[in-house]
Each structure stands twice: as structure tokens, then as C-alpha cells.
C-alpha positions as CSV (number, residue, x, y, z in Angstrom):
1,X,67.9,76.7,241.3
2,X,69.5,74.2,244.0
3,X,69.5,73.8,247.4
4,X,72.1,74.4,250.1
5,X,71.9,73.2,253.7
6,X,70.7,75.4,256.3
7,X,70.7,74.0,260.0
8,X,70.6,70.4,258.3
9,X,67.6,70.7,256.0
10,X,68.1,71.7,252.3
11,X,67.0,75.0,251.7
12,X,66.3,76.5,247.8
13,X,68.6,78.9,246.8
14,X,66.2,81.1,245.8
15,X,64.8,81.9,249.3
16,X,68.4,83.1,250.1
17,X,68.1,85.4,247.0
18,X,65.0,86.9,248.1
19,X,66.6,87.3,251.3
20,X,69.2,89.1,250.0
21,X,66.9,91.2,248.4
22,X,64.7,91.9,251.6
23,X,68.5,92.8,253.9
24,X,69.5,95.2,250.7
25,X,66.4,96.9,251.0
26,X,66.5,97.5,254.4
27,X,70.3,98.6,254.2
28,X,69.6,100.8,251.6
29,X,66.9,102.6,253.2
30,X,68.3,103.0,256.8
31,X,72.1,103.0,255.5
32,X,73.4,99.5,257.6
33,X,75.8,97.0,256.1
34,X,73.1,94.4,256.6
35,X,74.6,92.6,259.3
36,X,72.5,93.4,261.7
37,X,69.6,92.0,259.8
38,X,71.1,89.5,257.7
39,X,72.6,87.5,261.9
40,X,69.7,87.3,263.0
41,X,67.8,86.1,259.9
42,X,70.3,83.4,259.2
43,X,70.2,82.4,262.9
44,X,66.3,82.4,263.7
45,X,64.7,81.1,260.3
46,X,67.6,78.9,259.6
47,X,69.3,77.5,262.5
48,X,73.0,79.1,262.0
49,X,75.2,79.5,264.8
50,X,76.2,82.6,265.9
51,X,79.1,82.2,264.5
52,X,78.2,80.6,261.3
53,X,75.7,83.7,261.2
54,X,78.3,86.3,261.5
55,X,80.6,84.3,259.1
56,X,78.0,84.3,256.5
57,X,77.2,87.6,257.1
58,X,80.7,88.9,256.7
59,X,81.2,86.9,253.5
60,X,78.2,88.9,251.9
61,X,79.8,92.0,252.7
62,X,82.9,90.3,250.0
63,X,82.1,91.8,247.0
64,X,80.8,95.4,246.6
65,X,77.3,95.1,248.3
66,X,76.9,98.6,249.2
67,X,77.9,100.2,246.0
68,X,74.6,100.6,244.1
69,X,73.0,101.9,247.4
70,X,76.1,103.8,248.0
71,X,76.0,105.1,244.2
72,X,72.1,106.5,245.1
73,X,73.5,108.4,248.2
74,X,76.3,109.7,246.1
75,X,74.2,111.4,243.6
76,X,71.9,113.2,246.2
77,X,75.1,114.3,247.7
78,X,75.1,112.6,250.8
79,X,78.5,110.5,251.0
80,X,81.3,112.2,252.0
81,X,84.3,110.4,250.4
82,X,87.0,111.4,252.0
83,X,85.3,109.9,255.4
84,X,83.9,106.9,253.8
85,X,87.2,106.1,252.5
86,X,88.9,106.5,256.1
87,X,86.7,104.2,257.3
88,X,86.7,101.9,254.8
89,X,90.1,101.4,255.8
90,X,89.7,101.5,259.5
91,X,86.8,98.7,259.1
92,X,89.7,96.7,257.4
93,X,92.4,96.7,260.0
94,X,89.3,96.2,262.5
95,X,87.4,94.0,261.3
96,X,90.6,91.1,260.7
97,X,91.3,91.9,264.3
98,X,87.5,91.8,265.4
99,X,86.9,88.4,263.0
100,X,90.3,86.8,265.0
101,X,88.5,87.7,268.7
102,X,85.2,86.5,267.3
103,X,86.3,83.1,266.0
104,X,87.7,82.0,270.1
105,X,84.4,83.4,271.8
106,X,81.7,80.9,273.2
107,X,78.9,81.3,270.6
108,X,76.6,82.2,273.0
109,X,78.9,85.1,274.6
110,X,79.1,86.6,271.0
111,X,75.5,86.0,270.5
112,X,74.9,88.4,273.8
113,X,77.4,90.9,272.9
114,X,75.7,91.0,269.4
115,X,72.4,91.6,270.7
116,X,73.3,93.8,273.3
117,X,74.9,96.1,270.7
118,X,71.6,95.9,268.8
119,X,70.0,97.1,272.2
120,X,72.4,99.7,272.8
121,X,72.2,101.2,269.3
122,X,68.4,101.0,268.8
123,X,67.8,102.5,272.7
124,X,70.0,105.3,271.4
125,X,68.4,105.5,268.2
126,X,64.4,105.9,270.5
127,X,65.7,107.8,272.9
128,X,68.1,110.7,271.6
129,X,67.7,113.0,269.4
């Protein structure tokens, strides 16, 4: 395999695969699009700005990621399609109008509103039921 460029320096290809592999994992198992694993990998291990991060991120989400981990989830009978489907189409409208904000921020104001909806999410996650 060849090597791309990650914050300068030429990375294999193949560590992003097995990356890939390590986000789809944890998506599978606690049902995220990856995102919030996927940011702060690209950001910590290989220098990505935080928009470059989320950029990246998004444009793994391109073709159907979730499906086979979707398809699982399916057959134990826990997707509800109807809803899924809604908010497929919600996350559409949203997230072109969420990418257009995103793109004008500072990098390091998107970088704390990214991490502060980590915080918010897993404090919710610990503390509530």
C-alpha cells in the first residue's frame, strides 16, 4: 500500500485502514457514526486540524458505513425504520447547514464546541440513567 500525508509526514495507508477498522468497531458496538472517535484520532495521532478532522470525518461517513452494523441491529430487531429514515433525512438538511457554519468558525472555537459536546454527552451518559 502507499502513503498519504498526515500533518506533513507520509503515513502508510494501511494504518488508516486499521483505523477504520478500530472506529467501525467501536461504532458498531456503542451505535455512533464514528465521528466522535474517528476527530479526535485524526487530530491527536496525526496532526489534522479541526477542521480537516471533521472534513475527513464527514467524508467517511460518504458511502454506506453504517450499513453492515446497521444490517446486525436490523436482524435482532432493534432499528426502527420509519425513525431511522426521518432522521436520515433531517441529518441531511442539517448537516449541509451545520458543514456551511463549521467551515467559517476559528478552528479552535469548533474544536471547543466539539469537545464540549463530547463532555456534555458522556456526563449524561455517567450520570443519568
Amino acid at each position: 500500500m502507499g502513503h498519504l500525508r498526515a500533518g506533513g509526514q507520509p503515513v502508510s495507508a494501511i494504518l488508516f485502514i486499521i483505523a477504520g477498522v478500530i472506529v467501525g468497531v467501536i461504532a458498531g458496538i456503542v451505535g455512533i457514526g464514528g465521528g466522535l472517535v474517528v476527530v479526535p484520532m485524526l487530530r491527536y495521532f496525526w496532526g489534522y486540524s479541526q477542521h480537516a478532522a471533521q472534513g475527513t470525518s464527514l467524508g467517511m461517513l460518504l458511502p454506506p458505513i453504517g450499513i453492515f452494523a446497521a444490517y446486525v441491529y436490523w436482524r435482532a430487531g432493534y432499528v426502527n425504520i420509519p425513525v431511522a429514515l426521518l432522521l436520515a433525512a433531517g441529518f441531511l438538511i442539517g448537516g449541509y447547514f451545520g458543514g456551511l457554519v463549521a467551515v467559517k468558525l476559528p478552528g479552535l472555537l469548533l474544536q471547543r464546541i466539539f469537545g464540549a459536546l463530547f463532555l456534555v454527552v458522556a456526563l449524561r451518559m455517567l450520570i443519568w440513567k
